[in-house]
N, C-alpha and C positions, 0 to 999 in steps of 0.2 A: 504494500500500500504506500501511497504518494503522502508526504504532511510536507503541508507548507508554514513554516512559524515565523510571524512577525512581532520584533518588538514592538509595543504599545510607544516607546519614544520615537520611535523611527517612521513617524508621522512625515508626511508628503513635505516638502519642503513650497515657500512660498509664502501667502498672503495672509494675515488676517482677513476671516469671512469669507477666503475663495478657497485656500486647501481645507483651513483647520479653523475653529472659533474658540476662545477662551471669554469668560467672563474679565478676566486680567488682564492688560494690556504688558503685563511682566510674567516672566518665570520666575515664581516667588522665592524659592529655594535659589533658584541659578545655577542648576548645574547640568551637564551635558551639553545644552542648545539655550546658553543664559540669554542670548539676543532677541529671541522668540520668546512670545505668550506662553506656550502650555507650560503646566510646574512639572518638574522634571525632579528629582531627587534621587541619591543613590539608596538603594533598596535592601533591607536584609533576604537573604533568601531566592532573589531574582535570579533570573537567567542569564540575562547578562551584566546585570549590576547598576543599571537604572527601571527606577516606575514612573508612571506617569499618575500624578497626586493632587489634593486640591480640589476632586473633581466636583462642579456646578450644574446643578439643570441648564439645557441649553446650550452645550458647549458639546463638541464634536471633530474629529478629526478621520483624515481621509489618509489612505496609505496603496500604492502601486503594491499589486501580487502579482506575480507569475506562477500560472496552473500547467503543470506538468504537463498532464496529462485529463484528457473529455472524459464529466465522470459525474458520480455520485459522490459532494463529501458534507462530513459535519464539522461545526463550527465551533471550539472552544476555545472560549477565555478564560485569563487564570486572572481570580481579582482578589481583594480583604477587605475588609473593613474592618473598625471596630464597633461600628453599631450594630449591637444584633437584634436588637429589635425593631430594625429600621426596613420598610421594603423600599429595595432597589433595583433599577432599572437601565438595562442596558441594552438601545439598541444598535444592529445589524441590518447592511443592506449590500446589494455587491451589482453595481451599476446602474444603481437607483432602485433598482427589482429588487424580487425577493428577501423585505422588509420582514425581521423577524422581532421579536419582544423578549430579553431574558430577564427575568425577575428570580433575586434571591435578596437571603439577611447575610449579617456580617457574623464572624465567626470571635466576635472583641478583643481582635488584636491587629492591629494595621499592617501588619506581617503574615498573618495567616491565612495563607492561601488556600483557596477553592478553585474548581473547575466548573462553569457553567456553563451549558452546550445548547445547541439546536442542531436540529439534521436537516437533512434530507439535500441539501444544494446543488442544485445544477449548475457545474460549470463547463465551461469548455477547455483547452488546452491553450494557453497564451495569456496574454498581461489581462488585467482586470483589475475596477478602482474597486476598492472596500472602507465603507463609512460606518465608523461608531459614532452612536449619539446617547451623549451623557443626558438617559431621560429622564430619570432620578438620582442624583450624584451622591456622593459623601464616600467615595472607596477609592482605591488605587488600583493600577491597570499592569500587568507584569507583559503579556503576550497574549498573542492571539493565533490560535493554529486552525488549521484546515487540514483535516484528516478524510483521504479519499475512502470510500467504504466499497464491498460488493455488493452489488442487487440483484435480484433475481434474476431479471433479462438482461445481462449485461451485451453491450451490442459489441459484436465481433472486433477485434481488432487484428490486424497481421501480425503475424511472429515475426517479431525483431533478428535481424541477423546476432547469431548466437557470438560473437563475438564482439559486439558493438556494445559498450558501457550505455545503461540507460539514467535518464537525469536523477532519478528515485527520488529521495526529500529536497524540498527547495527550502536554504536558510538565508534571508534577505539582508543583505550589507547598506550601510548605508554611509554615513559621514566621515567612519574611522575611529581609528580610539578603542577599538571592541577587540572582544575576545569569540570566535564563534568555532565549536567543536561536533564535528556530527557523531553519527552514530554508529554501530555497526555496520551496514548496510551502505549505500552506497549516498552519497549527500554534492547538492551542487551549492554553491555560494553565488549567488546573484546580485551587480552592482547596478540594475539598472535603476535603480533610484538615486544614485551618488549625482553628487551636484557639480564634480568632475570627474576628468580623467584618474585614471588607476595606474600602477605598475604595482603586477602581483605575480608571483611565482610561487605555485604547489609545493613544489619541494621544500621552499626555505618555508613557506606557509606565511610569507612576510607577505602583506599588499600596503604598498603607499598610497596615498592618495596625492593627486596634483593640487598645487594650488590655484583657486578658483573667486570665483565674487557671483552674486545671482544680481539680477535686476532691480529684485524687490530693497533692497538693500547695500549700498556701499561701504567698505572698509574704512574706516576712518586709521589714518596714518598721523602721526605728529613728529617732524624733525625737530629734534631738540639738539640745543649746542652751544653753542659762539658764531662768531661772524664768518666760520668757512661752513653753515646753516645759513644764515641770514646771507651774504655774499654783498660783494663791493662792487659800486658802480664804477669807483675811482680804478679799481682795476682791472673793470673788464667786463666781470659776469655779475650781472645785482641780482640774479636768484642764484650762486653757487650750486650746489648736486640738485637744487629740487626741480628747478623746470625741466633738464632733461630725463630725472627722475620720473617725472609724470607722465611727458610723454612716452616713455619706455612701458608704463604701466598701463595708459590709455588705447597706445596703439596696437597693444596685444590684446584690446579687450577687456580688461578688469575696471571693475566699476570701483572707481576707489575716492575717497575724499578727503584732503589733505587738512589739519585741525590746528589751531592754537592761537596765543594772544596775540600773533603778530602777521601784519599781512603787507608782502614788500617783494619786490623784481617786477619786470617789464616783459610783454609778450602775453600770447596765452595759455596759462597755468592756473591752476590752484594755486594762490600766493598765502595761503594761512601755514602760519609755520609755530614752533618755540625757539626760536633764533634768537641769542643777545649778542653783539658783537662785544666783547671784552669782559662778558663773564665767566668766572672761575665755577669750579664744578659746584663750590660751596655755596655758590649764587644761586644758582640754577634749585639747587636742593630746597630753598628757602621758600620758592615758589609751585614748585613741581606738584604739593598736592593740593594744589587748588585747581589748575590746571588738568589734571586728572579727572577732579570732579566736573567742570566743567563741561571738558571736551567731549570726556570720557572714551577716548580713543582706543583702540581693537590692536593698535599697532604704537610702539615708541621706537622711533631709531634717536641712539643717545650716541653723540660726540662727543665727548668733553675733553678737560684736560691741558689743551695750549696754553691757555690763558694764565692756569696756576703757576707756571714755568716762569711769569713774568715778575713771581714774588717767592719763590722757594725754587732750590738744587734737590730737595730731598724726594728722589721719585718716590720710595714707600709712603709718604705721607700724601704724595697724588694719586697714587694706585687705591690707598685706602677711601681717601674720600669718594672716588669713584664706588670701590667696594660698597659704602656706607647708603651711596644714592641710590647702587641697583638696588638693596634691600629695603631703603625706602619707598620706592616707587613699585614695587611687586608684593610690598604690605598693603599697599596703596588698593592696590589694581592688580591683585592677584591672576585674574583672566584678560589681562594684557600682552599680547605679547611685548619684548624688550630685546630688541637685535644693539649690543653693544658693538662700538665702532671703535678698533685704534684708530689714534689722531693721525693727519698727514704730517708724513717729514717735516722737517725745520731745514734749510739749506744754510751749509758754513757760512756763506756770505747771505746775512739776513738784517732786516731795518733793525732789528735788537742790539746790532753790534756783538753780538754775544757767540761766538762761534760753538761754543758748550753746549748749546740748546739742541744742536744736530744727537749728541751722544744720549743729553738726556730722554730726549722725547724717545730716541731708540729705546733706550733701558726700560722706560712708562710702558710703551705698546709691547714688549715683551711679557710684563706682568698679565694684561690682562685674558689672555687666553685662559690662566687658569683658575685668576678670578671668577668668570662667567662659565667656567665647568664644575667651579664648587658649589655654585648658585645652582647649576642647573639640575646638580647631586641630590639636592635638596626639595626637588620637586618645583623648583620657580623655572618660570615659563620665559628665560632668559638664551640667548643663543649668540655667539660669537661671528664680525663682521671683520674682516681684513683690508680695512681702508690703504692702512700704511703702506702696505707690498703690493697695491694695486695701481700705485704712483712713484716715480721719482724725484729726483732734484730736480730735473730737465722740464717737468711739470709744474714748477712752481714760478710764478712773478718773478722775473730780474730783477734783483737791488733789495725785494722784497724779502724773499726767499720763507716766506710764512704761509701764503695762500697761493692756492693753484691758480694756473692758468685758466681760459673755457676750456682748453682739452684734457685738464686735468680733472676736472671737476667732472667732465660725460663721464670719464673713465671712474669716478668714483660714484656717479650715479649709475653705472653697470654693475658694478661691485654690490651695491645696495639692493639691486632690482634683483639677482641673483639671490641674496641672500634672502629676499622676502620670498622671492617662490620655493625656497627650504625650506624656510621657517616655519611657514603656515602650511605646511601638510602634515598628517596623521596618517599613524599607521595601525592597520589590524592583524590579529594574531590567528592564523588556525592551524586546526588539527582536525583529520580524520577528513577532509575534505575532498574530492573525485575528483570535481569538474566546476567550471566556472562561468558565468553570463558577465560579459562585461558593459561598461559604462554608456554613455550616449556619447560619451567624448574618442578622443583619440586613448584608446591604451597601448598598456604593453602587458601583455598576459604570457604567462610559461607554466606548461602544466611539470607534469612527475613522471617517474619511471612506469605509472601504470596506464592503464587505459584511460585515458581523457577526453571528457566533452569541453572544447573549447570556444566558446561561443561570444566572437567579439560584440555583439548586438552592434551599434551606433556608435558612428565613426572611424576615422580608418586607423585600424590597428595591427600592431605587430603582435604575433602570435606564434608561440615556439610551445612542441609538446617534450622536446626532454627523452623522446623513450619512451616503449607500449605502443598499445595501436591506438590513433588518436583520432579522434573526431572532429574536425575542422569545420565549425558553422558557418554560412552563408547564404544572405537573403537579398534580395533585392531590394535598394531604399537606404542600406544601412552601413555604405561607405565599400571602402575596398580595403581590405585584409590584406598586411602580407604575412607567407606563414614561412617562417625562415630553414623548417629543418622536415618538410614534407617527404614520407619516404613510399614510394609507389608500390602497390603490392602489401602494404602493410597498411598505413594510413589512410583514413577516410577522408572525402569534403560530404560533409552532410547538408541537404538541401533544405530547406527551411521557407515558410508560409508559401507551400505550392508549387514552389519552385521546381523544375522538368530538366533532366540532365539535355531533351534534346532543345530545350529553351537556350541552350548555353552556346557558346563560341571559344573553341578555343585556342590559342593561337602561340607563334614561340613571338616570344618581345624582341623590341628593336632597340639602341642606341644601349642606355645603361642594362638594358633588360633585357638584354639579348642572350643573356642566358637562362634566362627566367621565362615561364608559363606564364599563360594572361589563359584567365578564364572572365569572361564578360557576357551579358544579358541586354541584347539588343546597344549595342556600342557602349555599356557601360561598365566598366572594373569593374568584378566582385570580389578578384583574390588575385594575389600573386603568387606563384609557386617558386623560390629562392630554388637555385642550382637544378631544376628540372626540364627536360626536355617536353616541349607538348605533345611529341609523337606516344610518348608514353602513358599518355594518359589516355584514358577508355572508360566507357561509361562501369567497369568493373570498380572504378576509383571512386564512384558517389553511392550516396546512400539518405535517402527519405529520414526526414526526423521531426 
């Protein structure tokens, strides 16, 4: 039998009132998904270690399923309460249809789980929306599963080729961060709800997530610093790293929105920043958590540092105050991230007069690499940025020898923009896992040494099985696949919604692909085949799924 489990948090991503409704216009707890309404908490006992909590009449959330397989299943949720003498209500509907009612009491402990069900659902094999609506509230929500059952007249199905892995349970990924482990049996991990791109490999059981931004919502960023943040008109660049910064971030698509008390450079950019030019780290510290409160920004890139050099030799006493500010600021604003920045070089000949400054600021940006991995030991959401090595002397203002050039400065808003698409991905853990559905984005998927369903869904992806005979998914509509280690005679390309091997074309590639298969559906990609001849391929190579 087929089960498909959804966590109860892993609610559709999007809109108040279009995916999901909450009575709150906050996540009251704040944890998991703190930017969003629903109250999220971590959970004793849960599945994966968040519930969804809080719950209100009139509030409701919508969640993407993938049905394995056309069938008969029933529907259970695991909920608690503490009121047990309370009736509650909770409903179920799965594409607007088949509107169901479950009503139970509480077991009076908000920890102690029950399972309350309905049957009978008709589904078919493929994505489908599924809405709960909290229509008597006061319980917490762990998971929701979809258990396919037998019926009586079960309508025929063809026997699968005995050697093709089948999808068996579907367990739904979602943002990252998770831990998800199947079961005996055979189990696929499906990311088509992720709000990006993936890179996940079976074997290590590691998936990253890409960094991403949705529509409904922008990143809020804040460069914090001294005046190579703020930037000089007098020499050059009067936004420093931030304008090319943005545009680096705008022109790939990320919605992002730049924050703080200060708004200054020419052209057009996001000019909000926390730029002072000529403050020491200890300045900055004085103000920071106001600012925080304020802006309340999702992202801090922190420079500091130069400035203290104009009043003290002793790096350890600048390394520290730096120390002192990231742990201010992540007291602060715990779910912020905090990309710390070595400062730029100082060049020998500088307006300081001071030729020393070259050795110390070196000595400074060597501390703090390991500052920001003691932080990060510690559970703060702190991550190390390599400004210093990403520029040299030749980079800096003649005469000036303090502040970069404009070409120094792209170069170190490249560095930055780098560092923010690390920084903001997450990663999930599995175990016991088969086969995978990937994202709507571009991935990179790698299965295992066993038989794999690899199923890039949307987007064009790279897709490697590792070993075993593997199943290579391909549908029309959903990008073009390349599959880098396809072995003929052994490996499958499995056809998907309808799809006819004799729909297909297929061809040996030309120019870089010329040693590459092209298989296409009326002139369009669906898949590349890396190092294969297309004389060798035959309709003995596909297979219905």
């Amino acid at each position: 039998m087929a089960t498909v489990r959804v966590e109860a948090e892993n609610y559709k991503p999007g809109q108040l009132g279009v995916t999901y409704y909450d009575t709150t216009s906050q996540n009251i707890p704040g944890y998991y998904r703190p930017n969003e309404g629903v109250d999220i908490a971590p959970g004793g006992n849960t599945s994966n270690g968040h519930l969804v909590g809080w719950t209100d009449d009139g509030e409701w959330l919508t969640y993407d399923i993938q049905i394995p397989e056309t069938g008969t299943y029933n529907l259970v949720a695991r909920v608690a309460s503490a009121l047990e003498n309370t009736s509650m209500q909770l409903g179920v509907s799965v594409d607007g249809g088949q509107q169901r009612t479950l009503q139970f009491s509480g077991k009076g402990d908000w920890v102690n789980w029950q399972d309350i069900r309905t049957e009978n659902l008709s589904l078919t094999a493929g994505q489908h929306t599924l809405r709960l609506d909290i229509l008597k509230g006061g319980y917490n929500l762990d998971y929701i599963e979809l258990v396919s059952v037998n019926t009586s007249s079960p309508s025929p199905q063809p026997s699968p080729q005995p050697s093709v892995p089948q999808l068996g349970n579907i367990i739904n990924g979602f943002t990252g961060s998770n831990n998800y482990t199947g079961g005996d049996g055979i189990d696929t991990i499906s990311y088509t709800q992720a709000r990006g791109g993936i890179v996940a490999n079976l074997a290590t059981g590691v998936v990253t997530h890409k960094f991403t931004t949705i529509p409904e919502r922008p990143i809020k960023i804040m460069p914090t610093g001294d005046s190579n943040t703020f930037g000089l008109a007098n020499l050059g660049d009067d936004g420093a790293y931030r304008d090319d910064l943005w545009r680096l971030l705008r022109n790939n698509g990320y919605n992002i929105d730049f924050v703080g008390p200060q708004s200054s450079g020419s052209g057009d950019f996001d000019k909000d920043h926390a730029g002072y030019p000529g403050w020491k780290t200890t300045d900055t510290a004085v103000s920071i958590n106001g600012w925080l409160n304020t802006y309340q920004p999702d992202m801090v890139l922190l420079m500091t540092g130069t400035n203290d050099f104009r009043f003290t030799t002793n790096t350890s006493e600048v390394a520290q105050r730096l120390s002192s500010l990231i742990d201010q600021i992540t007291n602060q604003a715990p779910n912020t991230q905090v990309l710390v920045a070595s400062i730029p070089p100082i060049a020998t000949l500088n307006k300081e007069n001071r030729p020393e400054l070259t050795q110390l600021v070196a000595d400074f940006n060597s501390r703090i690499p390991s500052i920001v991995n003691s932080k990060a030991s510690q559970g703060r959401k702190v991550s190390f940025v390599d400004v210093f090595n990403s520029i040299n002397e030749s980079d800096l203002v003649y005469g000036d020898g303090v502040h970069p050039t404009m070409a120094g400065y792209s170069k170190i808003a490249r560095t930055w923009y780098d560092a923010i698409l690390s920084a903001n991905s997450s990663t999930d853990r599995l175990q016991k896992i088969e086969n995978i559905i990937g994202s709507s984005f571009d991935d990179v998927l790698a299965g295992d040494e066993r038989d794999n369903i690899i199923n890039g869904s949307a987007g064009n992806d790279t897709v490697t099985g590792n070993g075993g005979r593997d199943t290579f998914v391909i549908a029309v509509g959903q990008g073009t696949d390349t599959i880098t280690d396809f072995i003929v005679s052994q490996d499958w390309i499995g056809l998907a919604n309808g799809l006819s091997f004799d729909q297909l074309s297929i061809t040996q590639g030309t120019g870089t692909n010329i040693n590459n298969t092209l298989i296409s559906y009326i002139n369009t990609p669906l898949a590349i085949l890396n190092g294969v001849q297309a004389s060798t391929i035959t309709n003995q190579a596909f297979i219905s799924v």
